[in-house]
C-alpha positions as CSV (number, residue, x, y, z in Angstrom):
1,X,-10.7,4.7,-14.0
2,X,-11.9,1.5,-14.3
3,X,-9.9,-1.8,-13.3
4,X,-8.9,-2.9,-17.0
5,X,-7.3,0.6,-17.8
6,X,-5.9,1.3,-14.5
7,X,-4.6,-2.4,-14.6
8,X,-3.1,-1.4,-18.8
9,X,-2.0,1.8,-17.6
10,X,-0.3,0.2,-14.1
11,X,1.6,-2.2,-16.4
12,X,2.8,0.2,-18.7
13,X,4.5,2.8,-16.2
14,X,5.6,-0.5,-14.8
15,X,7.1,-1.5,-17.8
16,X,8.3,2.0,-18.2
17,X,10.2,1.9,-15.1
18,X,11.6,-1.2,-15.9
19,X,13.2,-0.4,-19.2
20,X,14.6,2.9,-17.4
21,X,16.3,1.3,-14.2
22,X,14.2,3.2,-12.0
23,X,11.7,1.1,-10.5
24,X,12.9,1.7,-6.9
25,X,12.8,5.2,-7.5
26,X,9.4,5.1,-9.1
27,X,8.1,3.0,-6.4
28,X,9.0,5.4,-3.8
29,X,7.5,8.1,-5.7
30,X,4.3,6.2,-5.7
31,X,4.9,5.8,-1.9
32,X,4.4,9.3,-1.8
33,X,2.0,9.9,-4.1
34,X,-0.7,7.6,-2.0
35,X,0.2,9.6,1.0
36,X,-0.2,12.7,-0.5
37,X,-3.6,11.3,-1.8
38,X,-4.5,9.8,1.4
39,X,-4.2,12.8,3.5
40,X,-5.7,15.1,0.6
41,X,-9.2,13.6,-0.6
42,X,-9.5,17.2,-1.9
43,X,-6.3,17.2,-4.0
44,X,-7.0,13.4,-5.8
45,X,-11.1,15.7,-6.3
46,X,-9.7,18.8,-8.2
47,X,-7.9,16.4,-10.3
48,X,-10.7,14.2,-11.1
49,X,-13.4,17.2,-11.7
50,X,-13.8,17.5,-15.3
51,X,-14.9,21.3,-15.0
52,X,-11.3,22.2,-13.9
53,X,-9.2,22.6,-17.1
54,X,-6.4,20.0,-18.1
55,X,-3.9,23.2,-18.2
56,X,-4.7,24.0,-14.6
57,X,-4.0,20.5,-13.3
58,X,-0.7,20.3,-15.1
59,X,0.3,23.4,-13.4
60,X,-1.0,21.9,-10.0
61,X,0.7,19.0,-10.4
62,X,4.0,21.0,-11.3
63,X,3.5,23.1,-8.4
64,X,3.1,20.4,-5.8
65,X,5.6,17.8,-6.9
66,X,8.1,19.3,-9.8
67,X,11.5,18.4,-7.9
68,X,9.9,15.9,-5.7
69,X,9.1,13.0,-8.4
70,X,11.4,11.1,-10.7
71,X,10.4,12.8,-14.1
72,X,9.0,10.0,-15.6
73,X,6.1,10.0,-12.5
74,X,5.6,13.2,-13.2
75,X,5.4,12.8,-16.9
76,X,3.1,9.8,-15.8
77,X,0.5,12.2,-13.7
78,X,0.4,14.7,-17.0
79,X,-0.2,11.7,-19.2
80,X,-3.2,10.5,-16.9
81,X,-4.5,14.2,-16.5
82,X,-4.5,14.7,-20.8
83,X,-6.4,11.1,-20.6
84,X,-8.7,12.5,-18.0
85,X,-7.5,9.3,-16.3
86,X,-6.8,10.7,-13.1
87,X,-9.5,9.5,-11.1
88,X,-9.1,6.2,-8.6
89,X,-5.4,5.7,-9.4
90,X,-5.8,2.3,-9.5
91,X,-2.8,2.2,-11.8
92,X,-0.8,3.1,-8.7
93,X,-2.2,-0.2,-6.8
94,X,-1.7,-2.3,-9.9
95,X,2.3,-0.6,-10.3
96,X,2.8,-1.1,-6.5
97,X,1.5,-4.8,-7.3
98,X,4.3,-5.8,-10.4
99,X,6.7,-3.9,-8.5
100,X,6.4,-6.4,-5.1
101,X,6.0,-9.5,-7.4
102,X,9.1,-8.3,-9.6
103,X,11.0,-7.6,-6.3
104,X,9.8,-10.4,-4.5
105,X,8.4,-8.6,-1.1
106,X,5.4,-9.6,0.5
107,X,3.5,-7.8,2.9
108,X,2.7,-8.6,6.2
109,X,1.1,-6.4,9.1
110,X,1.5,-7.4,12.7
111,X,-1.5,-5.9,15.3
112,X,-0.5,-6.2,18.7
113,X,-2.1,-4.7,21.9
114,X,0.8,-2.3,22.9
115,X,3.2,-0.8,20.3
116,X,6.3,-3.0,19.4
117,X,9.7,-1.8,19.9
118,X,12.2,-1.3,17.1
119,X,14.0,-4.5,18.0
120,X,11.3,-6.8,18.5
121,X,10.1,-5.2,14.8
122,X,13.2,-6.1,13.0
123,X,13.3,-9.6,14.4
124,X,9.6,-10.6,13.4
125,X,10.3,-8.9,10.1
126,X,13.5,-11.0,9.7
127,X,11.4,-14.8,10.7
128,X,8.9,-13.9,8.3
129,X,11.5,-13.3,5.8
130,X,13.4,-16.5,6.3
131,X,10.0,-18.9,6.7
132,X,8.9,-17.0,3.4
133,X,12.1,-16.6,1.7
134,X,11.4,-13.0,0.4
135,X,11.6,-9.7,1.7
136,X,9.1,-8.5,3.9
137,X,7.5,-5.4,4.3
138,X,6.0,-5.2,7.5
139,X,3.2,-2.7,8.7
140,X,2.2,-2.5,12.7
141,X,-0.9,-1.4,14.6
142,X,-2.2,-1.6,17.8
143,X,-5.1,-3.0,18.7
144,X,-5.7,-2.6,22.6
145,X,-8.7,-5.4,22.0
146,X,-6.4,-7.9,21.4
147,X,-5.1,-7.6,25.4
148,X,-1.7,-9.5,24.9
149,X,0.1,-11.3,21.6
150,X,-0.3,-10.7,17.8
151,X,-2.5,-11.2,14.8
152,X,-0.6,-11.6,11.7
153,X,-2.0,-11.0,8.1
154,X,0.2,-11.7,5.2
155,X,-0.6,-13.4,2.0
156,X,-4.3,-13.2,2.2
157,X,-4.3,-15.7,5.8
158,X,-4.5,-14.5,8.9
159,X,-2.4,-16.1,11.9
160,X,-4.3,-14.9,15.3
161,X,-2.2,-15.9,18.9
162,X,-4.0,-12.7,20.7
163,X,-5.2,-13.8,24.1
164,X,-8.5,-12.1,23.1
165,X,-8.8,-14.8,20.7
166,X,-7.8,-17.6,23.2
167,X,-10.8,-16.0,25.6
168,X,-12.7,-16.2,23.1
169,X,-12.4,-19.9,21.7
170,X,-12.4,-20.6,25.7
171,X,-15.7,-18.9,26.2
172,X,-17.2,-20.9,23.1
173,X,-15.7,-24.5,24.6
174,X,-17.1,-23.9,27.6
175,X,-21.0,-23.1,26.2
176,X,-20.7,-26.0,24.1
177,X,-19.8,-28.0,27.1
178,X,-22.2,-26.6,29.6
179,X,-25.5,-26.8,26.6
């Protein structure tokens, strides 16, 4: 689907949602739906093949998640199917996108070197909130590179205090000192 449909069709389940009240239900539909996706490439392929029919897609799609969506996701898969719109589900991105803006959450995600603990989690999760002033949604990975401290990405800037980055803008004083 290219970007100015998916974008038209992302706005309009948006919108949907919206005029419904269900847009945190909907949202964590479309939580689930990108998992499902992600961990099935072959799933989001039979459903963008245009040699499987539209009938056998619907049934799929009742099969797998009848019970499991809000009825107007569901109704929102069949409508892309009958549209042959199914592929790239960038409408998904561009929902998940109005949904934070509406909401007001950013997203953050925090790489450290070792795992973070559930406490130390909740507490960064609750700075960035307060120095942003919205609610935060906050993804971690490790990174053993990074030896000690965090990188932080949110808003398109990245904030690095990893020792490996330390190391490394010592390494590049000390060459620029020594040639």
């Amino acid at each position: 689907m290219s970007s100015l449909i998916g974008n038209r069709y992302g706005e309009a389940f948006f919108e949907a949602g919206r005029d419904e009240n269900c847009l945190d239900s909907l949202y964590d539909d479309v939580c689930l739906l990108k998992g499902v996706l992600g961990e099935n490439e072959d799933f989001l392929k039979v459903m963008s093949v245009p040699s499987v029919a539209r009938e056998e897609k619907s049934r799929l799609l009742d099969t797998i998640f009848d019970g499991k969506l809000q009825p107007l996701t569901l109704n929102y898969l069949h409508l892309l199917v009958d549209k042959n719109r199914f592929a790239g589900l960038d409408s998904l991105e561009k929902f998940v996108g109005l949904y934070r803006e509406y909401k007001g959450i950013v997203c953050a995600t925090a790489v450290t070197a070792v795992p973070m603990s559930e406490e130390l989690t909740n507490r960064l999760r609750d700075k960035l909130a307060a120095v942003t002033g919205k609610q935060v949604e906050l993804t971690c990975e490790v990174d053993p590179a990074l030896i000690s401290g965090i990188r932080l990405q949110m808003n398109g800037e990245q904030f690095d205090g990893s020792v490996r980055r330390r190391l490394e803008d010592l390494k590049k004083s000390i060459e620029s000192a020594v040639f």
